[in-house]
N, C-alpha and C positions, 0 to 999 in steps of 0.2 A: 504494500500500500504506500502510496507517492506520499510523502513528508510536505504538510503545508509550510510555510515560512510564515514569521512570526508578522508582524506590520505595526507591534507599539513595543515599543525601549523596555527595557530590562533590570532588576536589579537583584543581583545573588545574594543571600544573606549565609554564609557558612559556620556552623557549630563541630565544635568536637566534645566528645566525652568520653568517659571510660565504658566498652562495652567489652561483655565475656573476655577481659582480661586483658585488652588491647584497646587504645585510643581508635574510636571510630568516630567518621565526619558526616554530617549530613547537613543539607541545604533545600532552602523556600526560594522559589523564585516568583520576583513581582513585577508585575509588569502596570507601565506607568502611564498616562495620560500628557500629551504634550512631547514637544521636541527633546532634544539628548542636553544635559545641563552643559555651558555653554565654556567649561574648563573644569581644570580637575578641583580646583579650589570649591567648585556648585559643586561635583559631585561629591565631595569630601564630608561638605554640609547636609549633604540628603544621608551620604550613608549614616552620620553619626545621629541624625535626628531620628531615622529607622530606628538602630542596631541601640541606642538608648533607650527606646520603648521596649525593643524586643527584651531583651536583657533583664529587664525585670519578672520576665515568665519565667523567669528560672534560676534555681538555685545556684550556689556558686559550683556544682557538679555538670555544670554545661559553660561552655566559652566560644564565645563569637570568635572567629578567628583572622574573618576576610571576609570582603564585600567586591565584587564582580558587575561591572555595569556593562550590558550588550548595548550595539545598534542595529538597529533591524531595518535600517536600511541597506547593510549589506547583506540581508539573510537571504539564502538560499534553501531551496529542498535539501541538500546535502551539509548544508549548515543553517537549520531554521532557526536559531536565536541570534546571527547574526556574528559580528565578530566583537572578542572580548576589547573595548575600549577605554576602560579604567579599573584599575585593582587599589584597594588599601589593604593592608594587613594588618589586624586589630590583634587584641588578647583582654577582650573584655568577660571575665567570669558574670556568672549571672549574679544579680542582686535579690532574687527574692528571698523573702523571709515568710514563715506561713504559721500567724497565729493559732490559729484553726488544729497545728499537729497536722499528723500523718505520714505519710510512708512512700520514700519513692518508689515507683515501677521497673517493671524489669526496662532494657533496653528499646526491647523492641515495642515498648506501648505508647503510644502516642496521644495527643490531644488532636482531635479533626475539627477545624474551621471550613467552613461552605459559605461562599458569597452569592449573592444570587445577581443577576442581572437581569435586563428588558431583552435582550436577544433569544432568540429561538431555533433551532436547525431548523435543518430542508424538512422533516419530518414534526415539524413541529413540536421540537421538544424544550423545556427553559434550558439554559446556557446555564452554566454555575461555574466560580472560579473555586481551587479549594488549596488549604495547604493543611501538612502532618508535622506536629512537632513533635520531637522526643524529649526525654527529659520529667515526663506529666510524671506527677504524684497523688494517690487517691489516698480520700480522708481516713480519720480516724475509725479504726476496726477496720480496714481495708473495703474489701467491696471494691466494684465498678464505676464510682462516680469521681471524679476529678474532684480532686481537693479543692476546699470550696473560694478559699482564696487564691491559687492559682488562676480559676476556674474565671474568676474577678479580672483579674488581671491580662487576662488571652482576650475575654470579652472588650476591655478597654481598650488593646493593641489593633482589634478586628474595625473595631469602629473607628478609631485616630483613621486606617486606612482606608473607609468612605469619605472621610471628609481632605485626606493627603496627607503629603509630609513636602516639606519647603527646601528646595534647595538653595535658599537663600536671596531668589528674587519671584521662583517660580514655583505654585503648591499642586501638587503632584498627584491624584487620584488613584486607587488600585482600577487596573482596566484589564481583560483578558487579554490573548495575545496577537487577538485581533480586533481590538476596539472595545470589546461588549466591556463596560462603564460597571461596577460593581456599585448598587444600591443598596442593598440589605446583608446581614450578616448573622449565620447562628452555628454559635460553639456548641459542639456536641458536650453535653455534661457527663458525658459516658466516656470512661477511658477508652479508647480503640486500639487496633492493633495496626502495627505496619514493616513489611519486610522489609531490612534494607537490600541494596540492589545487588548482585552477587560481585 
């Protein structure tokens, strides 16, 4: 099946943590509304106003590590996100702290965000943008449900990215990775699971 190319800008967020015994990395990618920030000094400001919000969903057992910005004006079928145009290399641990108690998750659990959008396929179906974080911790006595102030905190991060994040002259909207404009937003309260990729 032929690979669409992407058509709106890009931005990597990268984490590491300790998994089954070995440093493992995983990343959200967001794709943004508006042209490419217009030097690395914008991009610099966007990634840190991100990677400052994100940072707070998680404990100091997750660390930002790198931020990646595409152009999707050069994207191709054989390279749909376009080519890498900015990198910063970060080493920010997470800052949350969780009144509430509770107990981190294994590795491979994740917290699920879904964004919804006004687009629809050929088939008439809603569009939804989504990302998986790792890291999630469920509350006191365990169980399935995201620890309730994490849980707080992913929902504040979801919405900051309806309304954007600034790179300093220009405020930036979550958009899919072809236009569709991200409207609403809902955190699964339910821990999920998610493989990482082999």
């Amino acid at each position: 099946m032929a690979v669409t190319p992407d058509t709106q800008n890009s931005l990597v967020v990268t984490k590491q943590f300790s998994y089954r015994g070995a440093t493992k990395r995983f990343a959200n990618r967001y794709h943004f509304e508006g042209a490419l920030p217009i030097d690395d000094a914008h991009w610099t400001t966007l990634a840190n106003h991100i990677t400052d919000d994100e940072v707070a969903i998680y404990t100091d057992d997750v660390t930002i590590v790198e931020v990646t910005g595409y152009d999707a004006s050069t994207a191709s079928s054989t390279n749909p996100h376009g080519d890498a145009v900015f990198t910063l290399a970060m080493s920010k641990a997470g800052t949350g702290t969780w009144s509430a108690g509770g107990s981190m998750c294994p590795g491979d659990c994740a917290i699920f965000v879904r964004y919804g959008t006004p687009a629809r396929s050929v088939k008439n179906h809603p569009i939804y943008l989504s990302n998986y974080y790792h890291g999630a911790w469920n509350g006191v006595g365990g169980g399935d449900d995201v620890q309730t102030d994490q849980l707080a905190l992913v929902e504040a991060y979801a919405t900051q990215w309806l309304t954007g994040y600034t790179d300093g002259t220009v405020v930036r909207p979550r958009c899919g990775p072809r236009g569709a404009v991200a409207t609403s937003r809902v955190v699964s309260p339910v821990v999920r699971h998610r493989d990482f990729p082999a």
